[in-house]
C-alpha positions as CSV (number, residue, x, y, z in Angstrom):
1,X,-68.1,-241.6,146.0
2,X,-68.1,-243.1,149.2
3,X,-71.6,-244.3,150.8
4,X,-74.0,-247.1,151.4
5,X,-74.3,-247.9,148.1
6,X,-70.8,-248.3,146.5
7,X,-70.8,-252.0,146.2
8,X,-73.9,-254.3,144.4
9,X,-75.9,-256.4,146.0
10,X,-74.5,-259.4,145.7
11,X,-77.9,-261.6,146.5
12,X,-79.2,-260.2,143.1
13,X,-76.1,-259.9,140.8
14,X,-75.6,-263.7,141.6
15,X,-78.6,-264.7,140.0
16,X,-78.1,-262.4,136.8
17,X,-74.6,-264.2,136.5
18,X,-75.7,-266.9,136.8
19,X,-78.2,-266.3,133.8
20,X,-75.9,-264.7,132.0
21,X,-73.5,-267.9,131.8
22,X,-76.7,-269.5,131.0
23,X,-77.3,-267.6,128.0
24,X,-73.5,-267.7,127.3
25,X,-72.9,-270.9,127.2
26,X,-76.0,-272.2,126.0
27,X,-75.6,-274.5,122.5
28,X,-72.2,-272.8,123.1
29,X,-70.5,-275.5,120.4
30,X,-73.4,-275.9,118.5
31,X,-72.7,-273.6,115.2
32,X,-70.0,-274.3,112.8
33,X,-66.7,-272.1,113.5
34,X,-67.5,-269.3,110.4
35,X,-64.2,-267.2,108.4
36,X,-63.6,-264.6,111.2
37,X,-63.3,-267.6,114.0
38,X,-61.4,-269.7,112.0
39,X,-59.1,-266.8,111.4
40,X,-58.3,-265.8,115.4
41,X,-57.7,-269.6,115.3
42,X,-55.0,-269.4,112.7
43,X,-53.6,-266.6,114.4
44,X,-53.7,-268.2,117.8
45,X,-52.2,-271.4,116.7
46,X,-49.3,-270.5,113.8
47,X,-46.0,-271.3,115.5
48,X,-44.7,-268.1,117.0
49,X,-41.9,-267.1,114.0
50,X,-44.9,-267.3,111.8
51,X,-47.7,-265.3,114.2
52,X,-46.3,-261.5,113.0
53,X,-46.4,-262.3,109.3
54,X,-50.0,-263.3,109.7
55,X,-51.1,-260.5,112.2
56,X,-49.7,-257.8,109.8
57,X,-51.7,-258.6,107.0
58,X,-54.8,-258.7,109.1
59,X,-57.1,-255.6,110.1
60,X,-56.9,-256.1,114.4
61,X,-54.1,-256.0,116.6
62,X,-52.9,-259.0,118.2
63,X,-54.1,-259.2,122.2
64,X,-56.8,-261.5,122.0
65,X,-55.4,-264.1,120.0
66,X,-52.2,-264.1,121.2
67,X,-52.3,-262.9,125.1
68,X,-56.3,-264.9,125.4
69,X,-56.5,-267.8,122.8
70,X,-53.1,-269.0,121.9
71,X,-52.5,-270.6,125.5
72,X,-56.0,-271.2,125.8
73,X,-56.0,-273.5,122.5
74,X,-53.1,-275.5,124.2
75,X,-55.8,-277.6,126.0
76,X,-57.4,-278.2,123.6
77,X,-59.4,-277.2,120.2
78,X,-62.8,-277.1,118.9
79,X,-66.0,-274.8,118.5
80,X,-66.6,-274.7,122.1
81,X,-62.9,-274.4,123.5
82,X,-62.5,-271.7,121.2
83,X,-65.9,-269.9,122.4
84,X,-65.5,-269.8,126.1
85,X,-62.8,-267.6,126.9
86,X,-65.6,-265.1,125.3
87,X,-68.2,-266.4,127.3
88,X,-66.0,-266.1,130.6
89,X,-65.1,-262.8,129.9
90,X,-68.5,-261.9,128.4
91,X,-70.2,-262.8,131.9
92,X,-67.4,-261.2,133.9
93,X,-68.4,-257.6,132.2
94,X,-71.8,-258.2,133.6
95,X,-70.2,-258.2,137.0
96,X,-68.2,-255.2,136.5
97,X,-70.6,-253.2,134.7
98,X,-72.8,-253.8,137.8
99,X,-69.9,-252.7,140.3
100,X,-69.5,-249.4,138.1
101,X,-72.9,-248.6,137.9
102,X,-73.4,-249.5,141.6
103,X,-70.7,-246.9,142.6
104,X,-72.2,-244.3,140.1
105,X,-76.0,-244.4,140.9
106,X,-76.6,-246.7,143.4
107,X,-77.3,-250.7,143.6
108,X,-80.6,-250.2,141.9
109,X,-79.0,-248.6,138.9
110,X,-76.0,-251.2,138.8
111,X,-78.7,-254.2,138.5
112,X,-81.2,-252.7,136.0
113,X,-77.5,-251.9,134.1
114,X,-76.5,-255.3,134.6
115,X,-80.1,-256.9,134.0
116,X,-79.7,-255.3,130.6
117,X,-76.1,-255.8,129.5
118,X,-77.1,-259.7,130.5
119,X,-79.8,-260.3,127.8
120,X,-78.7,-257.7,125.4
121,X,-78.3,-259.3,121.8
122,X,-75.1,-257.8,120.8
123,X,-73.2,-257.8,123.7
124,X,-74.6,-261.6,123.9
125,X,-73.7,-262.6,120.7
126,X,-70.3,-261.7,121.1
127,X,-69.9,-263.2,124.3
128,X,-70.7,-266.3,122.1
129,X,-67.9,-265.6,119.3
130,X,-64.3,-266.9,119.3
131,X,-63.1,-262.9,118.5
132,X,-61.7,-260.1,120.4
133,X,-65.1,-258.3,121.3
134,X,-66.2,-259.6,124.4
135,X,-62.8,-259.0,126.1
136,X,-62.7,-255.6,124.1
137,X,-65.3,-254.4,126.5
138,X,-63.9,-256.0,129.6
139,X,-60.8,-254.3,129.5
140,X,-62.3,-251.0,128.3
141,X,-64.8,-251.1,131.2
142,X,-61.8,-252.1,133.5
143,X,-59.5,-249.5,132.0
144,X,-62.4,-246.6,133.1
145,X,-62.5,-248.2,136.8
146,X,-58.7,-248.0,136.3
147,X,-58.6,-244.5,136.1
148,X,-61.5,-243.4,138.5
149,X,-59.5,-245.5,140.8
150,X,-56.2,-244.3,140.6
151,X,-57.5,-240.6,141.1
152,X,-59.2,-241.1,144.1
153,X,-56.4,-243.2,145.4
154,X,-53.2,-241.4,143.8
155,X,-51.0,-244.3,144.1
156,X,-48.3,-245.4,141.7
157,X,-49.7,-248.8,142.0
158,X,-53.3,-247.5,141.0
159,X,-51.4,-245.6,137.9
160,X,-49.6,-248.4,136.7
161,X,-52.9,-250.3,136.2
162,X,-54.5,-247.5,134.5
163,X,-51.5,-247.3,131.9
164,X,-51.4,-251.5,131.8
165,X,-55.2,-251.6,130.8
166,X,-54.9,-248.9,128.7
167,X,-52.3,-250.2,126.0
168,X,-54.1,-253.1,126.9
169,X,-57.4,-252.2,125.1
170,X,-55.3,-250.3,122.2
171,X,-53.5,-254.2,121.8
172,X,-57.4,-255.6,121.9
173,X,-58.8,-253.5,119.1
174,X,-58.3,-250.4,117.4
175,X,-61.4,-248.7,118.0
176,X,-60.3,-248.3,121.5
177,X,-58.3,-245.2,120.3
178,X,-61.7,-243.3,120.0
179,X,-62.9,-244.5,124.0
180,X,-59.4,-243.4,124.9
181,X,-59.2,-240.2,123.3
182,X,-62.5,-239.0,124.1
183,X,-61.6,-240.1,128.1
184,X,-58.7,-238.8,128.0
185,X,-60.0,-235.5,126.4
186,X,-62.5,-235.2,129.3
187,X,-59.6,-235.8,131.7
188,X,-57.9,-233.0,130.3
189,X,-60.7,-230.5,131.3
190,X,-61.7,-231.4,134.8
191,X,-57.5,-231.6,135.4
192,X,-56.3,-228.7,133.5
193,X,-58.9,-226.5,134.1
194,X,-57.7,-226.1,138.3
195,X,-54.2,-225.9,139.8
196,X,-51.6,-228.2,138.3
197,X,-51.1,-230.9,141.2
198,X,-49.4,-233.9,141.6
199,X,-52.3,-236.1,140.8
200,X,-52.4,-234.3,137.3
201,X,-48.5,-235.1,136.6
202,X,-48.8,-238.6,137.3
203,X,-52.4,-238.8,135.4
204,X,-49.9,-237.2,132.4
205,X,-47.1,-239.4,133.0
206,X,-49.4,-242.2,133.1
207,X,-51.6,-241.2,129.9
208,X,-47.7,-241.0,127.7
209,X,-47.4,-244.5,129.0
210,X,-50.2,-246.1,127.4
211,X,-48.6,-243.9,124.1
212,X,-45.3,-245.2,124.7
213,X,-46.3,-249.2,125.0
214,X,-48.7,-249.0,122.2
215,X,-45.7,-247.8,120.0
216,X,-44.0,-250.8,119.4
217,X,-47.2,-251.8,117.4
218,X,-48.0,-248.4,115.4
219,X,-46.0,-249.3,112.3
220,X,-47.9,-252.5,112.1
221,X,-51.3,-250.4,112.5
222,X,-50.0,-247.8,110.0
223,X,-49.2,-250.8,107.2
224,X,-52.7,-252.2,108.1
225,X,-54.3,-249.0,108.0
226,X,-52.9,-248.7,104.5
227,X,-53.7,-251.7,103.2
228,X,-57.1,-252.5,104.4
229,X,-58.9,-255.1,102.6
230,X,-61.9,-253.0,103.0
231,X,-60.8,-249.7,102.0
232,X,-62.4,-249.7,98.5
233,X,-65.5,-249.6,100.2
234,X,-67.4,-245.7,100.4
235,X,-67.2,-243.8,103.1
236,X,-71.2,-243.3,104.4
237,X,-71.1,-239.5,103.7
238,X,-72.8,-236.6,105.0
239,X,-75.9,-238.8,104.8
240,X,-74.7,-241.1,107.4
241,X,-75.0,-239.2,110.1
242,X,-78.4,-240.0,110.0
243,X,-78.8,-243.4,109.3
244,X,-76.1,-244.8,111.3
245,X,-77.3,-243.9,114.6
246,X,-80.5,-245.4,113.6
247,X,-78.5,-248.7,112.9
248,X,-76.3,-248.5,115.8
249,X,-78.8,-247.9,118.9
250,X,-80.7,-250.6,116.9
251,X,-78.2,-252.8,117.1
252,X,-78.1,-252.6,121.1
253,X,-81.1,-254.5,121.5
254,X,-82.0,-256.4,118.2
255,X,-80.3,-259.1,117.0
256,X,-82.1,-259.8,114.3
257,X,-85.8,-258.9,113.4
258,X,-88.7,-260.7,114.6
259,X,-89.9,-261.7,110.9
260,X,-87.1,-261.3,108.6
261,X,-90.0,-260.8,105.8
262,X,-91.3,-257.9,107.8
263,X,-92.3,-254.7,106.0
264,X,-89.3,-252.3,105.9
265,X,-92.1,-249.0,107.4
266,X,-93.4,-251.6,110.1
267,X,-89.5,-252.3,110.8
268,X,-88.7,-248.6,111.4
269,X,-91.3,-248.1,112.7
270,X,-91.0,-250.8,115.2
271,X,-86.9,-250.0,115.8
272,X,-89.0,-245.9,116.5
273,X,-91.6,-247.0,119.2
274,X,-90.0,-249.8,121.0
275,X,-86.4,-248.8,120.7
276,X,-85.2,-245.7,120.1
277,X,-87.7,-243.9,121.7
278,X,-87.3,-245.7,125.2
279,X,-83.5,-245.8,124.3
280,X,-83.5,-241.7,124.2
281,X,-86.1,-241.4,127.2
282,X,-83.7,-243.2,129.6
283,X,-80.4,-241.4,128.2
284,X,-81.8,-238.1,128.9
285,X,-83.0,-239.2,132.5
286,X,-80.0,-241.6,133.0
287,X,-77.7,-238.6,132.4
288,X,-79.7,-235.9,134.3
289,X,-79.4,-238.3,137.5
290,X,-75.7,-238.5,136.8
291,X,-75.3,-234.5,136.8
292,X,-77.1,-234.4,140.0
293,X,-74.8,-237.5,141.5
294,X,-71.8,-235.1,140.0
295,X,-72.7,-232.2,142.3
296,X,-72.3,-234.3,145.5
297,X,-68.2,-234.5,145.8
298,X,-65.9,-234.1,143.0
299,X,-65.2,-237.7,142.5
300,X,-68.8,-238.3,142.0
301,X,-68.6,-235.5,139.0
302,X,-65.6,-237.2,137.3
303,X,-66.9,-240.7,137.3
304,X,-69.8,-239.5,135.8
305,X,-68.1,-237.2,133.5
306,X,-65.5,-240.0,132.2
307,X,-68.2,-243.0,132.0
308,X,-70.6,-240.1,129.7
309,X,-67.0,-239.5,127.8
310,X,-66.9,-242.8,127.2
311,X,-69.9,-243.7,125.7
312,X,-71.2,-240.3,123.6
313,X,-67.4,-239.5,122.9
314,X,-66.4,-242.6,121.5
315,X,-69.6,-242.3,119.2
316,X,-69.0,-238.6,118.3
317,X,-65.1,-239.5,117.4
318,X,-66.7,-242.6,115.1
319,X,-69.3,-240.5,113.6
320,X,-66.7,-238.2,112.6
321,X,-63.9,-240.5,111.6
322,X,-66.1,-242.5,108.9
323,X,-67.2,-239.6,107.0
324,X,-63.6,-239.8,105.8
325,X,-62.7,-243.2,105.6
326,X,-64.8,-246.6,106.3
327,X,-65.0,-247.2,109.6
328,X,-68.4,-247.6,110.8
329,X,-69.1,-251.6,112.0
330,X,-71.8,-251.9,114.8
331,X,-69.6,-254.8,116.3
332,X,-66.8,-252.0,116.3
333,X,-68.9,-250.7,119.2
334,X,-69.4,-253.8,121.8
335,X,-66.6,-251.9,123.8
336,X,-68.9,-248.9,124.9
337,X,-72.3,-251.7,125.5
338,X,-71.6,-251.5,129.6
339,X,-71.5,-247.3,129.2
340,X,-74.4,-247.4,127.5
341,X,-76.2,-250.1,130.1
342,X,-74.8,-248.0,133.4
343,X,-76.4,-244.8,131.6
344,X,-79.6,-246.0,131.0
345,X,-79.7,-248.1,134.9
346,X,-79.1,-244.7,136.1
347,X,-82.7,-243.3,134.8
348,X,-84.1,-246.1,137.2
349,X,-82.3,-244.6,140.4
350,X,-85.5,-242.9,141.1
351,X,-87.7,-245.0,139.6
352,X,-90.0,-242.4,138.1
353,X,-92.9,-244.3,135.9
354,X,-91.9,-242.7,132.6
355,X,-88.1,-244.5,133.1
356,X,-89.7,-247.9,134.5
357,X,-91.9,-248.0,131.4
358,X,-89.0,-247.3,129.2
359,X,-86.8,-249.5,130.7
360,X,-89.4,-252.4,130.1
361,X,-89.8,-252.1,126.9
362,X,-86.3,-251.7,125.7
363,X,-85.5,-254.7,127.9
364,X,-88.4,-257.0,126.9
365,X,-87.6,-256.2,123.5
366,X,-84.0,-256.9,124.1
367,X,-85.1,-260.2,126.0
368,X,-87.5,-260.8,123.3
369,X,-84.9,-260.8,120.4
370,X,-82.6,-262.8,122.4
371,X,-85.4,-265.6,123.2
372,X,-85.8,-265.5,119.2
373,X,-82.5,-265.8,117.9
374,X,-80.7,-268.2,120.9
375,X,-81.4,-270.9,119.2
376,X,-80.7,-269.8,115.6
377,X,-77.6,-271.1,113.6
378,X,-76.1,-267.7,113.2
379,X,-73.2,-268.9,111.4
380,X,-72.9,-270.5,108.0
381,X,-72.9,-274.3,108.6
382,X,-69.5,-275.7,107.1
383,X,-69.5,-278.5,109.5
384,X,-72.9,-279.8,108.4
385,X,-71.8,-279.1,104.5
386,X,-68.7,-281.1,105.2
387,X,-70.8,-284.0,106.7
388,X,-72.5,-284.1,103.7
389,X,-69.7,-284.5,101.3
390,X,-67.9,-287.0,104.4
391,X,-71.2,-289.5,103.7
392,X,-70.7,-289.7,99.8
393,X,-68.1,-292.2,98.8
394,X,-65.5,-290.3,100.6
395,X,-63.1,-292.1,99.1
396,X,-64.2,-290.6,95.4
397,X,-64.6,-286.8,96.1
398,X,-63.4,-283.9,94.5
399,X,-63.7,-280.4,96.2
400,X,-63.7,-278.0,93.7
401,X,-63.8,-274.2,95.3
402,X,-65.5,-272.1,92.7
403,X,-65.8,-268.6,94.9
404,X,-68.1,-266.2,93.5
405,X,-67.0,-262.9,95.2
406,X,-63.0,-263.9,95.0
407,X,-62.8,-263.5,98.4
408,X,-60.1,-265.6,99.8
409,X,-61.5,-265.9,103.3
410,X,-64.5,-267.8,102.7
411,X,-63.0,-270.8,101.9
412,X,-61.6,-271.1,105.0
413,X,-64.8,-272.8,106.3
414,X,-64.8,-275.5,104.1
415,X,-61.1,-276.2,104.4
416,X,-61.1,-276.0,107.7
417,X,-63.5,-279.1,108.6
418,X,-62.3,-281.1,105.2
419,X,-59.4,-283.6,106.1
420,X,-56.6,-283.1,104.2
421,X,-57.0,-286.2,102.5
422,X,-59.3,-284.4,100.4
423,X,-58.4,-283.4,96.9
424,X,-59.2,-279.8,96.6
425,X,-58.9,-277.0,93.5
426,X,-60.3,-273.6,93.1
427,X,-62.2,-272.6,90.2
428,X,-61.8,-268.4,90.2
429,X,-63.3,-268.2,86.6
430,X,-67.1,-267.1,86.0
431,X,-69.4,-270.0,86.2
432,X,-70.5,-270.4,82.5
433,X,-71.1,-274.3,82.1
434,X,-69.2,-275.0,79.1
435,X,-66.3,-273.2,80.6
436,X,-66.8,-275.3,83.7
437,X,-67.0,-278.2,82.1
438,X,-63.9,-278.2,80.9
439,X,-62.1,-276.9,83.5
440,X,-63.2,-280.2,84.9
441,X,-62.1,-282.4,82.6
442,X,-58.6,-281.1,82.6
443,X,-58.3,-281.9,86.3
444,X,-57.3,-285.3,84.9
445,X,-58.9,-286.9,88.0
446,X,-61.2,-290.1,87.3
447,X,-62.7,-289.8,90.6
448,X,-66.3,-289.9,89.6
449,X,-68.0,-287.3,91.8
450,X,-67.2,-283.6,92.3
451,X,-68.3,-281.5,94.6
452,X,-68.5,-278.0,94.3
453,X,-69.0,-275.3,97.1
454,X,-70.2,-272.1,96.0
455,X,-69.6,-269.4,98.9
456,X,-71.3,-265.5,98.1
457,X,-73.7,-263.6,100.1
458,X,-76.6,-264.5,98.4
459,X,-78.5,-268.0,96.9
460,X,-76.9,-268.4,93.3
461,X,-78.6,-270.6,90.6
462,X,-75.9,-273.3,89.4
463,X,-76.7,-275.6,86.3
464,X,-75.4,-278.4,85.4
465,X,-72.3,-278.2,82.4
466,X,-72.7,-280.4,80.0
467,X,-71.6,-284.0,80.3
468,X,-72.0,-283.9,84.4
469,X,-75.9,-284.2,86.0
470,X,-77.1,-282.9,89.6
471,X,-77.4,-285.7,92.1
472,X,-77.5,-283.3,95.7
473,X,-78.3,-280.1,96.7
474,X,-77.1,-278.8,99.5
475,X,-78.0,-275.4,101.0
476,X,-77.2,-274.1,104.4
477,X,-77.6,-270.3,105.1
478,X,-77.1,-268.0,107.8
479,X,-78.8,-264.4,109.1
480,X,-76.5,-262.1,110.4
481,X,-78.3,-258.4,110.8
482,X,-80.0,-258.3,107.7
483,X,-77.4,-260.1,105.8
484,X,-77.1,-263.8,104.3
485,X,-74.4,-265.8,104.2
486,X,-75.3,-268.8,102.0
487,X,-73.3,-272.2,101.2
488,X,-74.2,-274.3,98.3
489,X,-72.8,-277.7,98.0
490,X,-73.7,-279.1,94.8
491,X,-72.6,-283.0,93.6
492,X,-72.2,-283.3,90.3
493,X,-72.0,-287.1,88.0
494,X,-70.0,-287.5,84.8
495,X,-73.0,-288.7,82.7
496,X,-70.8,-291.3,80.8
497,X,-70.1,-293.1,84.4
């Protein structure tokens, strides 16, 4: 591994930094906090005896919100304070996925890996999110450099890191188990497979270390595991394997589409020509360059080896995993976004015309989605609903929360920017008006306004019950990969007033 090219080129990598914190931290406060946000804040900021209770019956483990956010909040609070920690941490990947793919393929590779990872939509979008994602692929990157580290350099020191980070990205998020299993795996092969030295007992030693400090936690993930809000929903089936690659190399470079009213065979066939055709072009060249880099010393061949591991390994593990049980979430993947850019900056080592081409496409549409959707409200807008009630006779107003899909969590969003001055009910009965009507009237209130929030995924028609008429609309919606989020605020006066 050692040569001319190990380190990037710092001239260049400054200026992609500096974009990405652009990008990162652009409007950073803009958006509304939305239900999974408001949640890490909850978790982050629950006195301590209270923090477990609340972790347990969530789906994630707790690192981020307690090791990142909780003594980040104690400066302060807000859309933007809860944000940048992600944003930091989001343009800090850049930097090491550039340093990896630098010492892999060369500075030209560990740029064009960077240059991606810096305008890619997921990965940016994420970096934008007060949740665990962006330092989920920090400390999985980190964990990887860990271990290359600590085999060239067979130092306790180097082996203690490598353990650290790995229970590190366990305690981040759970789909980290698949990224460490499938490294690990690969491990196993180049060790085991020669004489049994003293680098492979303290690789061992070190791997059961990551085991035992992730075992504290492992009754908590067993109850969550069991009791996972989400587990009524089908497993993809034999059928998935074919559409949720599809969706998940998508996902690397769009956002969201260019014209959300766009044909569905002009979509494909769009996601075909521009995406995953390049996308598969510069995979098989990015990993041909890496098998000729992996003949030059045998620490070139396992960094190579364990970076591939990482990214096609954690996907094949997925792949597998959610035919049983419902696992597959393309945000589940952020972790593996800097494999997948230091694979495809590798095709450009040699700059053949075929890669270049490819490369510019899947970056410009990468770029082009990003230029698109920056400026979106990608989150449903609570704050601006809760203006809206704040400006009516605050003084008067009911909120009644009548949630369509009985999902506790979105009425966080509302709550969350109400003062608690507000008188609020929920409503968990169907809406049919004469039903409504009186479940109105026997609030007993005389306030003569109610407001009502309606929260489901999609826009839902709401009449008037009798003796109440509809004074304001208001409807704020969000896009989220081909899914809507939609608010409906609706004020309703007693007739007889």
């Amino acid at each position: 591994m050692q040569g001319r090219d190990v380190r990037p080129d710092w001239r260049y990598l400054s200026v992609l930094l500096i974009a990405a914190a652009v990008l990162r931290l652009y409007r950073l406060g803009a958006d509304s906090l939305w239900y999974d946000e408001i949640l890490s804040e909850r978790r982050a900021t629950v006195p301590l005896g209270d923090a477990y209770d609340l972790l347990r019956e969530g789906t994630h483990p707790p690192g981020y919100s307690q090791a990142i956010l909780r003594p980040w909040l104690t400066l302060g609070d807000g859309e933007w304070m809860l944000r940048f920690p992600s944003a930091v941490l989001g343009v800090a990947t850049v930097a090491m996925t550039a340093m990896l793919g630098t010492r892999l393929a060369g500075r030209r590779a560990g740029l064009a890996a960077a240059a991606l990872l810096t305008v890619m939509p997921l990965h940016l979008y994420y970096s934008r999110e007060g949740r665990m994602y962006a330092l989920f692929a920090l400390v999985l990157l980190a964990w990887v450099m860990a271990l290359i580290r600590a085999r060239e350099r067979n130092t306790l020191g180097s082996w203690t890191m490598y353990t650290v980070l790995g229970a590190a990205a366990l305690y981040t998020h759970y789909y980290a188990g698949f990224t460490v299993l499938a490294v690990v795996g690969a491990t196993a092969v180049l060790e085991l497979r020669h004489e049994i030295t003293t680098r492979t007992c303290r690789w061992l030693i070190a791997t059961i270390g990551i085991g035992v400090l992730f075992a504290p936690w492992l009754p908590t993930f067993r109850y969550q595991l069991n009791n996972d809000p989400l587990a009524w929903l089908d497993s993809p089936g034999f059928s998935g394997w074919v559409r949720l690659p599809v969706e998940f190399f998508a996902g690397f470079v769009e956002y969201s589409m260019i014209d959300p009213s766009m044909n569905q065979y002009v979509e494909n066939l769009f996601k075909a020509n521009v995406i995953l055709i390049p996308l598969a072009v510069l995979l098989l060249f990015g990993s041909r360059h890496l098998r000729t880099v992996a003949d030059r010393t045998p620490d070139a061949a396992f960094a190579a080896a364990v970076v591939g591991a990482a990214f096609f390994g954690t996907l094949l593990l997925a792949f597998v995993a959610s035919q049983f049980r419902t696992l597959f979430f393309v945000r589940y993947f952020v972790g593996i976004l800097p494999f997948l850019a230091i694979l495809i900056g590798a095709a450009l080592a040699r700059m053949r015309p075929m890669t270049v081409i490819a490369f510019g496409a899947l970056f410009a549409s990468a770029a082009l989605h990003t230029a698109l959707t920056i400026d979106e409200t990608w989150r449903p807008a609570f704050r601006d609903a809760t203006d809206q009630i704040e400006q009516d006779q605050p003084d008067d107003v009911i909120v009644v929360f009548v949630d369509l899909n009985l999902s506790e969590p979105r009425q966080w969003g509302l709550r969350y920017y109400l003062d608690e001055a507000y008188h609020t009910v929920e409503y968990d009965g169907s809406i049919r008006n004469g039903e409504f009507a009186a479940f109105l009237d026997d609030l007993e209130i005389t306030a003569p306004r109610t407001w009502v929030l309606q929260a489901g995924t999609a826009p839902v028609a709401f009449d008037a019950p009798p003796g109440f008429v509809t004074s304001v609309q208001e409807q704020h919606d969000s896009r989220f990969f081909h899914r809507h989020f939609t608010i409906k605020v609706t004020a309703l006066d007693r007739e007889d007033r």
